[in-house]
ZASEVO-511650 format. One record per residue (C-alpha): x, y, z; residue number from 1; residue in three letters. Coordinates in Angstrom, 2 decimals. Layout:
BEGIN
> X/Y/Z/NUM/ALA
...
//
This chain:
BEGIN
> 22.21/-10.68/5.49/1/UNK
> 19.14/-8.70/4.72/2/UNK
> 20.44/-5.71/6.59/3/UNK
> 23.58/-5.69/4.41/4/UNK
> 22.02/-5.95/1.50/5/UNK
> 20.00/-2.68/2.52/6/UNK
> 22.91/-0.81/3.93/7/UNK
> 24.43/-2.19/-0.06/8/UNK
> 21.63/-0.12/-1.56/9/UNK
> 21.09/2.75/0.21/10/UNK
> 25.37/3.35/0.14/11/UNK
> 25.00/3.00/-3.87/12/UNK
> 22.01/5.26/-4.08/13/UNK
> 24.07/7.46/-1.99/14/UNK
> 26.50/7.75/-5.21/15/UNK
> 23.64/7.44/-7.96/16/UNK
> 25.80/9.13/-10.74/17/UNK
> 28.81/6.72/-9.74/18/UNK
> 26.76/3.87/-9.45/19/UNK
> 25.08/4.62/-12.94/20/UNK
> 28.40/5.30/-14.62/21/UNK
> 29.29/1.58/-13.17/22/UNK
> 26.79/-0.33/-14.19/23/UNK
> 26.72/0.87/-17.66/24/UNK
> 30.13/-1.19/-18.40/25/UNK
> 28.72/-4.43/-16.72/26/UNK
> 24.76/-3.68/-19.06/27/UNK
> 26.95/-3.27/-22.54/28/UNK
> 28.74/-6.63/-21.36/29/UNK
> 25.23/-8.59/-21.20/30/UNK
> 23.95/-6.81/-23.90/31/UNK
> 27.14/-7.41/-26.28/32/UNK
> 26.38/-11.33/-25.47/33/UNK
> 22.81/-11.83/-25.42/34/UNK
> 22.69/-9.72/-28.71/35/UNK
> 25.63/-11.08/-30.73/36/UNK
> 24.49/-14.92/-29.64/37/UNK
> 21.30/-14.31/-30.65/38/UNK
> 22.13/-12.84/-34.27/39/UNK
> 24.46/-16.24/-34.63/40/UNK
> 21.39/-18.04/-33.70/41/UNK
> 19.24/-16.55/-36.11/42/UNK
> 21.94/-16.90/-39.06/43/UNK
> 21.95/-20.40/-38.00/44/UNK
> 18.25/-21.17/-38.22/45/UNK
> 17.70/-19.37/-41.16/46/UNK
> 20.53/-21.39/-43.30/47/UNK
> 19.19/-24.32/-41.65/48/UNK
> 15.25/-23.29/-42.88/49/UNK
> 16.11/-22.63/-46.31/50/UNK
> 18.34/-25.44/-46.78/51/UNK
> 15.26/-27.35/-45.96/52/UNK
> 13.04/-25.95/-48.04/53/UNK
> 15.80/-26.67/-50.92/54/UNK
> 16.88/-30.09/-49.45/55/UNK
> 19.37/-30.68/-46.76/56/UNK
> 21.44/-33.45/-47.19/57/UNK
> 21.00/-34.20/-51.33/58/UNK
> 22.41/-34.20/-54.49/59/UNK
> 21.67/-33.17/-58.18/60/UNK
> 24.31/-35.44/-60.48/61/UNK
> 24.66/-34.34/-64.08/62/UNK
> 25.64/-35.72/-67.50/63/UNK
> 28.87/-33.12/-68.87/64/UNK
> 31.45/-33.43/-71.24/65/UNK
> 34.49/-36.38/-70.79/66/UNK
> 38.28/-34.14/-70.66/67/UNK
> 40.28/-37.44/-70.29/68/UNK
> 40.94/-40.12/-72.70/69/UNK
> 39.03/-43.73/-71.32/70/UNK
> 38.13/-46.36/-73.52/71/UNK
> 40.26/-45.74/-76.29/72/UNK
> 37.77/-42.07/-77.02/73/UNK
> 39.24/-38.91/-77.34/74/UNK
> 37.80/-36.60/-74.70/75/UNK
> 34.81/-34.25/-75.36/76/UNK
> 32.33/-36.82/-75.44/77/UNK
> 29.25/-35.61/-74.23/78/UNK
> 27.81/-38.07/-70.91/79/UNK
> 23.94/-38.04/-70.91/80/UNK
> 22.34/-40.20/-67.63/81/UNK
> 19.17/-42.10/-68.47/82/UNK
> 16.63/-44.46/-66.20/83/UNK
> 19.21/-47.36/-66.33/84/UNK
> 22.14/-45.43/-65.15/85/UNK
> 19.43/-44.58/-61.75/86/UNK
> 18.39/-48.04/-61.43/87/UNK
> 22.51/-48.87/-61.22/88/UNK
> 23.19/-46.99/-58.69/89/UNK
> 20.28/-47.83/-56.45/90/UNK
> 21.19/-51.06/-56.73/91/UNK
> 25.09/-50.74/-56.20/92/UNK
> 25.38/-47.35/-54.50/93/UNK
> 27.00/-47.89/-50.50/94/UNK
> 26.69/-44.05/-49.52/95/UNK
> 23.09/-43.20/-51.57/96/UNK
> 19.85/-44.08/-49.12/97/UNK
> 17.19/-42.77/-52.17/98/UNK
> 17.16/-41.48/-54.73/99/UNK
> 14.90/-39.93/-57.91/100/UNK
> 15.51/-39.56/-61.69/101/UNK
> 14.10/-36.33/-62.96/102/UNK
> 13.03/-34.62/-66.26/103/UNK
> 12.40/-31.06/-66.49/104/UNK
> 11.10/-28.99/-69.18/105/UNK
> 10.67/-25.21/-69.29/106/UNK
> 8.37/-22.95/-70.70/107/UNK
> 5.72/-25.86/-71.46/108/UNK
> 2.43/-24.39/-72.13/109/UNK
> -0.30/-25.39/-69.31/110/UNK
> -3.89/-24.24/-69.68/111/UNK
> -6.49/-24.61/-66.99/112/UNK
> -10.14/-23.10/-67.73/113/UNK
> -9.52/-19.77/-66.11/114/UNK
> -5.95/-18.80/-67.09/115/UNK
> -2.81/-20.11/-69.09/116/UNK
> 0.73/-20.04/-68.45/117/UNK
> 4.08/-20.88/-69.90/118/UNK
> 5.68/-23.10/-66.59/119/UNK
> 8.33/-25.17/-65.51/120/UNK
> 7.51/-29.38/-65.77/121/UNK
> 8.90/-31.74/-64.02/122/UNK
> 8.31/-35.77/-64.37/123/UNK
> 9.25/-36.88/-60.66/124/UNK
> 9.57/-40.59/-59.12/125/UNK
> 7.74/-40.06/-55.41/126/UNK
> 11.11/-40.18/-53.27/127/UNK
> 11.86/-36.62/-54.60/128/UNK
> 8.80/-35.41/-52.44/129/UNK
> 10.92/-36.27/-49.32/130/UNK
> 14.50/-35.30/-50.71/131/UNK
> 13.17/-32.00/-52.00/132/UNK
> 11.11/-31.35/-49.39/133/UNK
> 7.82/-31.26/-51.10/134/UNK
> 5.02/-30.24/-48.76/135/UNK
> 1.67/-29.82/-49.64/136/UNK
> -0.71/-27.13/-47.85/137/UNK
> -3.70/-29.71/-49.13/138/UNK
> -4.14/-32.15/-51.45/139/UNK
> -1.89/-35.74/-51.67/140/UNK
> 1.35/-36.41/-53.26/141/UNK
> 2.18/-38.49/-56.02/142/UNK
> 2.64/-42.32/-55.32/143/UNK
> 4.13/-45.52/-56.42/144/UNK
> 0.49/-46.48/-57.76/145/UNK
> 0.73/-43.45/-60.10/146/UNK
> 3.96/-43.89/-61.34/147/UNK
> 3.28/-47.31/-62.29/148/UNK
> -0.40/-47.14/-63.99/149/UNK
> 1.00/-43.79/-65.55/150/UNK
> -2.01/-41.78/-64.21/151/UNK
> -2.11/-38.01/-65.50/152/UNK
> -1.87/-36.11/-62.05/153/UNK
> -0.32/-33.65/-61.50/154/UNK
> 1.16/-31.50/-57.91/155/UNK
> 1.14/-27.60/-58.54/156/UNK
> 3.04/-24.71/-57.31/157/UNK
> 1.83/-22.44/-54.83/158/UNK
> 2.29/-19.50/-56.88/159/UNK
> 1.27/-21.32/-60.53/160/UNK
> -1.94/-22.36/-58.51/161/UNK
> -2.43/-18.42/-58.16/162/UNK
> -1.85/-17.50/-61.60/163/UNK
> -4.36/-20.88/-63.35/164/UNK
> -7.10/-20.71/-60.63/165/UNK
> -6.84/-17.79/-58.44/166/UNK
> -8.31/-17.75/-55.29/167/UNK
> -10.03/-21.42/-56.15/168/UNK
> -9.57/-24.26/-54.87/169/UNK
> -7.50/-26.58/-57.66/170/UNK
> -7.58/-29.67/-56.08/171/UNK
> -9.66/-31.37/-58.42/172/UNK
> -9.33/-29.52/-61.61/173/UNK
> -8.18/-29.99/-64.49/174/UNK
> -4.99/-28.68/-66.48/175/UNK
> -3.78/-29.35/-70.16/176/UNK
> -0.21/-30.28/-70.23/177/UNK
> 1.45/-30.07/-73.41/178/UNK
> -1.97/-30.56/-74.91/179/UNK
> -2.50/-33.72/-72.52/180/UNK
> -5.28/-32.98/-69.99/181/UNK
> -4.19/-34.10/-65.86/182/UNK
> -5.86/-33.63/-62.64/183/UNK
> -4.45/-31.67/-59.88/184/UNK
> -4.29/-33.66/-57.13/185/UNK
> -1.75/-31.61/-54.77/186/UNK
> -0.61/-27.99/-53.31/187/UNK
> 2.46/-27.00/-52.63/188/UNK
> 2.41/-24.91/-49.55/189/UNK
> 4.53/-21.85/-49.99/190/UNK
> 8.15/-22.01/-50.21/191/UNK
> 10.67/-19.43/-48.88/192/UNK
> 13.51/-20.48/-50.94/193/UNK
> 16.57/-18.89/-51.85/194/UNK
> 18.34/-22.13/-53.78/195/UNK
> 17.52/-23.54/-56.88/196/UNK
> 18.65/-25.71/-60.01/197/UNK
> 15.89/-24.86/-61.88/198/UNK
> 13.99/-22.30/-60.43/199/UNK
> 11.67/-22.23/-57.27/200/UNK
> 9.20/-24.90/-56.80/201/UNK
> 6.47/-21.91/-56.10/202/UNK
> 6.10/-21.92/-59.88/203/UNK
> 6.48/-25.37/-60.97/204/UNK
> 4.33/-28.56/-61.83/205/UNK
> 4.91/-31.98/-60.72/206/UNK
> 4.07/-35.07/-62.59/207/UNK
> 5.22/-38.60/-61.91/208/UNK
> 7.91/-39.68/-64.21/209/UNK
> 6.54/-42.19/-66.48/210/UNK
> 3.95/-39.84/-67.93/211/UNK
> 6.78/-37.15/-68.33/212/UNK
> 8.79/-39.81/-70.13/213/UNK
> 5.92/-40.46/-72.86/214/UNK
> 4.33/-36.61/-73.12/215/UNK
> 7.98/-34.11/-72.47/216/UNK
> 11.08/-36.08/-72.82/217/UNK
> 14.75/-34.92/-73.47/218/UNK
> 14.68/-33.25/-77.21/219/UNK
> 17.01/-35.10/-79.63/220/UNK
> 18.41/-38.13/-76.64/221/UNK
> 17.51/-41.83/-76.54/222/UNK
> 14.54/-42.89/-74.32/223/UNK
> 14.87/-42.80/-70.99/224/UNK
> 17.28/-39.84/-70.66/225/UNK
> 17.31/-38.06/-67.45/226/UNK
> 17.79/-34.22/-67.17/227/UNK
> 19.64/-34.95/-63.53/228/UNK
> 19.35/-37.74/-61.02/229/UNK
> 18.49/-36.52/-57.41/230/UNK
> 19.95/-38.80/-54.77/231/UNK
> 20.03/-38.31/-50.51/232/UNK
> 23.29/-39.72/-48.84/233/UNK
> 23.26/-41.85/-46.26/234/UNK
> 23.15/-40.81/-42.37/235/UNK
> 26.87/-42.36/-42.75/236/UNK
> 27.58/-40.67/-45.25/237/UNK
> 26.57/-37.26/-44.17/238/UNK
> 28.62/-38.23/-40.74/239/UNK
> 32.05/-39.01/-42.25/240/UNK
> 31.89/-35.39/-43.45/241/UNK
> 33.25/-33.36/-40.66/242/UNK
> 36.58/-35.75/-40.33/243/UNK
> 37.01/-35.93/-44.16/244/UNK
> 37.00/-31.72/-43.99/245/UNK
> 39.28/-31.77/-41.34/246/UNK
> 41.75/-34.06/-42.84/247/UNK
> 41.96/-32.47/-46.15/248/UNK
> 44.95/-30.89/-47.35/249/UNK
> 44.37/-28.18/-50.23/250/UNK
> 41.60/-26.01/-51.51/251/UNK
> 38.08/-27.36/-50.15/252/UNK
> 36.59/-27.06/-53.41/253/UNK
> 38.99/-29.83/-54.49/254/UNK
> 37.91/-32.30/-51.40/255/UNK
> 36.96/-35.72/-53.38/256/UNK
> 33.85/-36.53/-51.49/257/UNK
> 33.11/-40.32/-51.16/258/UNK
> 29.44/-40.05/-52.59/259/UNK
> 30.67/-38.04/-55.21/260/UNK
> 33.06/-40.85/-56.26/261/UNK
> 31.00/-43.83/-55.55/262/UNK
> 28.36/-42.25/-57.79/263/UNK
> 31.32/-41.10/-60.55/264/UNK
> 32.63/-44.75/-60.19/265/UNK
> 29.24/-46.16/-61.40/266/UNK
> 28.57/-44.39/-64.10/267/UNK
> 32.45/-44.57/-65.50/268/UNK
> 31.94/-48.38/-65.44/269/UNK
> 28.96/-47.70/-67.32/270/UNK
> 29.72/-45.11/-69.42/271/UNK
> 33.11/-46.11/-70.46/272/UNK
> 34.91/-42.33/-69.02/273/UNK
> 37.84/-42.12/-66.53/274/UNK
> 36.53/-42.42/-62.99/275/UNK
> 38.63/-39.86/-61.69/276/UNK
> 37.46/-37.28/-64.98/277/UNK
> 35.15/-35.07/-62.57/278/UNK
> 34.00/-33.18/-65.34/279/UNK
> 32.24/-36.23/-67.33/280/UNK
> 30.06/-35.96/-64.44/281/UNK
> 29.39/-33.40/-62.16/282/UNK
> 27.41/-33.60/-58.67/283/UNK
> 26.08/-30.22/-56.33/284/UNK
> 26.46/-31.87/-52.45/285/UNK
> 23.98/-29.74/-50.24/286/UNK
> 25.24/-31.64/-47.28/287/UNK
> 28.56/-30.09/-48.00/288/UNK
> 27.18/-26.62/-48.23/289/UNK
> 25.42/-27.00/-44.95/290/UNK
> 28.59/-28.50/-43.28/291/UNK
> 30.43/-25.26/-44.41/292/UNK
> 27.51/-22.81/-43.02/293/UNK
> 27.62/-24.85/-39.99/294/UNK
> 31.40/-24.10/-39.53/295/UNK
> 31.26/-20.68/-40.35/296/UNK
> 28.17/-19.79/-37.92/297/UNK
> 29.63/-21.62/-35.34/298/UNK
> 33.45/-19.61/-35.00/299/UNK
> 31.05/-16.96/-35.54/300/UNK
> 29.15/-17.76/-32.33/301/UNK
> 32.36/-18.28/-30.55/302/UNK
> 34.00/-15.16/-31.95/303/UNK
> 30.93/-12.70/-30.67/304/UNK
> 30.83/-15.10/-27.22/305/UNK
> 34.80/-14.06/-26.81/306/UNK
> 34.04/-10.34/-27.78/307/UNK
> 31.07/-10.14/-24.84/308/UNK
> 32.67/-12.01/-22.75/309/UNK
> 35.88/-9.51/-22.99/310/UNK
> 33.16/-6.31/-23.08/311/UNK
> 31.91/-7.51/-19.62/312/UNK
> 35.33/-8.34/-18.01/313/UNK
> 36.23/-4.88/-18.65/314/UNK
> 32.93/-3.42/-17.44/315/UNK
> 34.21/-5.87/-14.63/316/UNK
> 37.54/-4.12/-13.97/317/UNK
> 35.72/-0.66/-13.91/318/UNK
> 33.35/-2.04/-11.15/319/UNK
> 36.46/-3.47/-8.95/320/UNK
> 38.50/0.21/-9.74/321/UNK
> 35.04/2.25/-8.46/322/UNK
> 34.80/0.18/-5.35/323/UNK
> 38.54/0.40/-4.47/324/UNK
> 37.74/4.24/-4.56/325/UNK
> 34.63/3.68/-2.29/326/UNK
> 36.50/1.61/0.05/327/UNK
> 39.49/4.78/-0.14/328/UNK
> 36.67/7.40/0.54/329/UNK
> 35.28/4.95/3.23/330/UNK
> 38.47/4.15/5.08/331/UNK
> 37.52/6.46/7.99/332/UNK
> 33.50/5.09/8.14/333/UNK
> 35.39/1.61/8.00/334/UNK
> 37.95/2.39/11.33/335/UNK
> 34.77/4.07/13.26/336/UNK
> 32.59/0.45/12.31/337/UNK
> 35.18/-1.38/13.38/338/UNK
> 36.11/0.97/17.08/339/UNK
> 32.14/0.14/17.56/340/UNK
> 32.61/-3.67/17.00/341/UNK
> 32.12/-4.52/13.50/342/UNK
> 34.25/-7.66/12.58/343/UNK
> 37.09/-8.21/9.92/344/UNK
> 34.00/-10.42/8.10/345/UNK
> 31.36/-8.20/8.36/346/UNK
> 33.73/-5.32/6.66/347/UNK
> 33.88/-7.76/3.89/348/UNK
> 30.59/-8.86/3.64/349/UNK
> 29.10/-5.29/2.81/350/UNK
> 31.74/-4.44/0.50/351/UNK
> 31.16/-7.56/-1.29/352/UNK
> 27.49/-7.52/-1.24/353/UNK
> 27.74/-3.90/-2.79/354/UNK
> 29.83/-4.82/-5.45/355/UNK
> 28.16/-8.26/-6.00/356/UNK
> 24.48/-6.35/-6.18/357/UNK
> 26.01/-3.15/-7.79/358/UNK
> 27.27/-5.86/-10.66/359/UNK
> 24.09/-8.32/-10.76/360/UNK
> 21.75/-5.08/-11.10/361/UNK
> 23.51/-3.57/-14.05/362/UNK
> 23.44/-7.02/-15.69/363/UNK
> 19.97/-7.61/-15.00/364/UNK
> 19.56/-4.50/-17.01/365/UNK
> 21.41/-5.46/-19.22/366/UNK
> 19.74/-8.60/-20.36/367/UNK
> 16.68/-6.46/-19.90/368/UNK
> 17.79/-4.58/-22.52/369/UNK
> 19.07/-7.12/-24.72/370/UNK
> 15.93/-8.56/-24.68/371/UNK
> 13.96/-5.70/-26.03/372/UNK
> 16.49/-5.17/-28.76/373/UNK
> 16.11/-8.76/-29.91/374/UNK
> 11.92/-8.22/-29.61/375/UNK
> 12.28/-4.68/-31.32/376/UNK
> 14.39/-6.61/-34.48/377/UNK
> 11.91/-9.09/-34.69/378/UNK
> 8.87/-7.02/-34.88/379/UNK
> 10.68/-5.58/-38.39/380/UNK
> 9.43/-7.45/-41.91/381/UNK
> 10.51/-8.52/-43.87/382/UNK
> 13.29/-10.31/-42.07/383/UNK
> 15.97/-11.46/-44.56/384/UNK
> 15.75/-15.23/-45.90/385/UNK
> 18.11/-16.58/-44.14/386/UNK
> 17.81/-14.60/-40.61/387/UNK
> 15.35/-16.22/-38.45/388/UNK
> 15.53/-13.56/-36.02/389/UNK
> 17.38/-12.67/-33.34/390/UNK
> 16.78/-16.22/-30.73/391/UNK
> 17.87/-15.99/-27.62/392/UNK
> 18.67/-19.90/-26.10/393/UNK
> 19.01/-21.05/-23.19/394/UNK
> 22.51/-21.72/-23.68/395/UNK
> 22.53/-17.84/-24.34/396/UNK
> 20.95/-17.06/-21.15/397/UNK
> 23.43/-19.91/-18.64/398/UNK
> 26.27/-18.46/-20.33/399/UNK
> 25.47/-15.11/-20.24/400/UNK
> 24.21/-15.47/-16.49/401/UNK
> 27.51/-17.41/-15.67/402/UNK
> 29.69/-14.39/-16.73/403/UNK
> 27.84/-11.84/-14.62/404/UNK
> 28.24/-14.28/-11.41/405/UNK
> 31.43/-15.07/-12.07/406/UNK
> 32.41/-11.04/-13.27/407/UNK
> 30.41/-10.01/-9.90/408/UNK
> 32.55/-12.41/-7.66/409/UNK
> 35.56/-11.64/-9.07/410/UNK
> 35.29/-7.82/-8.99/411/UNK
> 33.63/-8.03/-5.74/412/UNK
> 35.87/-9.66/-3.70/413/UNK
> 39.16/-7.43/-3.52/414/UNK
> 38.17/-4.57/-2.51/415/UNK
> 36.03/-5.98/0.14/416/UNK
> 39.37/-7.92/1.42/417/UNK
> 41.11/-4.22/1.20/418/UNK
> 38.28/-2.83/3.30/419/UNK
> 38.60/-5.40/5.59/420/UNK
> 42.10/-5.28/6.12/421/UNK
> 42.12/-1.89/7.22/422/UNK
> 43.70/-1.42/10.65/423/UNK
> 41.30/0.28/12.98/424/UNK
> 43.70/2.84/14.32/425/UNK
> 45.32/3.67/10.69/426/UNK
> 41.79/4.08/9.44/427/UNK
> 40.12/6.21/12.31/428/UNK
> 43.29/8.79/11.42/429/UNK
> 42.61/8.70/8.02/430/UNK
> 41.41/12.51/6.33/431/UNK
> 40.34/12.17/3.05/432/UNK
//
């Protein structure tokens, strides 16, 4: 074996341009795979990172305007959620896990002895921190203790704890709210993040609800109005997804989810609207979003898998058409091997074995190649938001490896059956 193998290479570096002119077919194969899997990958975990950093699997309900008669009320009537209409549907909601009421204000003037700034308030119940993904770099979150003594504390911003303190550390400190003085307890580590309802969280200020409630509530509503209610579906809920998508019929925009219409179904009893009136209240379904990326990046990955797959087979083709010339230009070494011996299989073995190693060289190359590529678009900043880079898996790698054996078999093994099928006699009076 190891002597056909060398006789392989040294017959291939005996037709260096040919062999070169080969191989490059079978490298673009590899490299079309390895590279196009890798830039679905690195869509993938980039939607998937800034989803996170938004919240993956949530939803922000909100009060509109009735545009169906219910209740013997003209429609128009404008739906506003408050405290009650949360504690409702924690208590009756099937398809909501958690969930937060939230009031935000903007432009609320905070002072802290070093700087000032006009910033973005929210009053926050502590399951938020978990649905929204609030991480701290130090510091503590809010807690159930705080929201029920009321305590003025407050989480800040990574980038409003650059503009009040600089460089300091805030934890500790104190801040005037609104005139009302709290203690920053919490940092917000720094967010890369792309989706918003009310701006990024790098600039905002979290306080637990209660004290928002008292200090900043809703202008011109009744107590206890909410500016949205942030609730996290249920693992079930989140799984029926994929077989409610594919069972729609229509537009997907006008897919009925089954959160969205328990919630609806809540507030309608409460509220006195129609439960089907989806504009009395409205809900934006992350999970939904995410289900939709999810779908898109993965008949992406399949599409570029197909395309590198088809690259390769037809580097393959020009691999089998270069060794049926060899074994043409070869017919007469092949009938002189065989009038000294040589058997029928070991014709076939050193055909194959050139093919085979002129095929697993070039890919080797190849992913050689497509490796550096995927290092060299790394090394560039700043990558956008939602490309993590181009990540090469190990399902990348098996599937990209299983091609090249199977392309190298395949392409391999006819000509070295038409070499060995030569007749001795036929071949010995063969003149190129």
């Amino acid at each position: 074996m190891r002597e056909a193998i060398r006789q392989s290479l040294e017959n291939l570096r005996a037709n260096t341009l040919r062999s070169v002119l080969t191989m490059f077919g079978i490298l673009w194969g590899i490299v079309s795979i390895v590279v196009l899997s890798a830039m679905g990958e690195g869509f993938r975990r980039g939607n998937d990172a800034v989803l996170r950093e938004f919240g993956r699997n949530i939803g922000i309900v909100w009060g509109g305007r009735t545009s169906m008669q219910a209740g013997g009320e003209r429609a128009g009537r404008v739906v506003r959620l408050t405290i009650d209409d949360a504690r409702a549907i924690e208590r009756q909601a099937r398809l909501v896990s958690t969930l937060s009421p939230e009031i935000n204000r903007g432009g609320v003037q905070v002072k802290s002895r070093y700087n000032a700034a006009a910033v973005g308030v929210h009053g926050i119940e502590p399951p938020y921190q978990d649905i929204r993904t609030i991480e701290l770099q130090y510091g503590r979150h809010l807690n159930w203790q705080d929201e029920r003594e009321a305590r003025r504390v407050a989480l800040i911003g990574w980038e409003m704890s650059q503009q009040l303190f600089g460089a300091r550390h805030p934890i500790g400190e104190s801040i005037t709210i609104a005139g009302v003085r709290f203690t920053v307890v919490g940092r917000l580590r720094r967010k890369d993040q792309d989706s918003s309802y009310s701006g990024p969280d790098n600039n905002k200020i979290f306080i637990p609800f209660t004290v928002m409630s008292e200090i900043l509530p809703i202008p011109n509503a009744e107590p206890g109005t909410l500016s949205q209610l942030i609730v996290a579906p249920t693992p079930a809920a989140v799984a029926e997804m994929p077989d409610i998508l594919a069972r729609r019929t229509g537009r997907v925009a006008d897919v009925d989810w089954p959160i969205e219409r328990e919630v609806r179904g809540i507030l309608a009893r409460r509220k006195g609207f129609n439960p089907d009136d989806t504009e009395a209240v409205s809900m934006w379904n992350t999970a939904m979003q995410s289900l939709f990326f999810e779908r898109i990046v993965y008949y992406m990955r399949q599409f570029f898998a197909v395309v590198g797959i088809v690259t390769l087979a037809l580097g393959g083709i020009g691999v089998m058409n270069i060794m049926l010339i060899a074994v043409k230009d070869r017919t007469r070494e092949i009938g002189v091997r065989k009038a000294l011996g040589a058997t029928t299989r070991a014709i076939e073995r050193q055909f194959f074995l050139e093919g085979f190693v002129l095929t697993m060289t070039s890919g080797l190359a190849g992913l050689m190649v497509a490796g550096a590529l995927c290092l060299a678009v790394n090394t560039l900043a700043p990558l956008p938001i939602r490309f993590s880079g181009m990540i090469v898996t190990w399902q990348t790698g098996v599937l990209a490896l299983g091609a090249l054996v199977a392309v190298g078999v395949v392409t391999a093994t006819l000509p070295a059956r038409r070499a060995a099928q030569l007749p001795p006699t036929e071949a010995l009076r063969y003149e190129a």
